[in-house]
N, C-alpha and C positions, 0 to 999 in steps of 0.2 A: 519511413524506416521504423523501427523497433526497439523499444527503449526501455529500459528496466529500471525499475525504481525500486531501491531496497533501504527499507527504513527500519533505521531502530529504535524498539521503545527508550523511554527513561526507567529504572525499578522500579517493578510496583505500579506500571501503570493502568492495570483492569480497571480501578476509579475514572479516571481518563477518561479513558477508549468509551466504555457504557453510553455516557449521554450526549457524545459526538457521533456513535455510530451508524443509527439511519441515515445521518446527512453524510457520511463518510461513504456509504452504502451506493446513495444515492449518485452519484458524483460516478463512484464505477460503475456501476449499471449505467448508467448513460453510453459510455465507452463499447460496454458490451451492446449496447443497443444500435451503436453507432457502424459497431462490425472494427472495432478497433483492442478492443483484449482480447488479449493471446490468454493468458491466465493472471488472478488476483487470490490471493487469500495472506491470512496471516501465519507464526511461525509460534506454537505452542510452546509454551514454558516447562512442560515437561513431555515426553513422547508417550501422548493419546491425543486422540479426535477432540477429547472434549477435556481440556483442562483445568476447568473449574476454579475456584479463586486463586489459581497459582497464572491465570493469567496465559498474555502474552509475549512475546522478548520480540517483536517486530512483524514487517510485513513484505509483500514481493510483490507489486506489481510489474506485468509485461505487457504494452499494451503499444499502439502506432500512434506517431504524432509526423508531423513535417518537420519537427525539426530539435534538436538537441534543446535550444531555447522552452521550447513550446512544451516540449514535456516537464523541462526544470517549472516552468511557470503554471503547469496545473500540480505539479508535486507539490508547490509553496503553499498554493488555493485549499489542501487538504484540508478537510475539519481537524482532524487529528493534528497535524501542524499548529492550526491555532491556539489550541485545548493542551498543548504541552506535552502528548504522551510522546514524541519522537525525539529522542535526543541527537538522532544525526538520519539524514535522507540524502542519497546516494543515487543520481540518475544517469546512467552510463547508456550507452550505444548498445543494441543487444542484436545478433545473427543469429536465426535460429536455423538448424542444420537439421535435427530430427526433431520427430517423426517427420 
């Protein structure tokens, strides 16, 4: 099944994110490599592509696990999780309908 993970930063966390994100990186690409993300990216702090020190305010992954467990327990595995930049992560059950 399909499961979404929707994390929010803490203020301010570009410091953060920086020197956890090839391992954060790497962790999703696996998934994708696995034939299990649907889509991953994060949610800019202000609307442009490239936001620049204003950062990010969180992130979305949707990706397949077996089991409601199994994706809470790779959400926890996060780099970012450990590094402090998520103040709350959110993994609900997700149907995708379109496209």
């Amino acid at each position: 099944m399909l499961y979404a993970i929707i994390s929010e930063d803490v203020p301010n966390s570009l410091p953060l994110r920086l020197p956890v994100r090839p391992d954060h990186l790497k962790r999703v690409q696996a998934l994708a490599d696995a034939g299990r993300l649907v889509i991953a990216g994060p949610h800019p702090a202000q609307d442009s592509e490239d936001p620049g020190d204003a950062g990010f305010t969180g992130s979305l992954i949707i990706a397949e696990f077996d089991s409601l467990s199994e994706a809470e327990a790779w959400a926890a595995g996060d780099p970012y999780q450990s590094a402090g930049v998520y103040a709350s992560v959110t993994v609900k059950p997700f149907k995708k309908v379109l496209p």
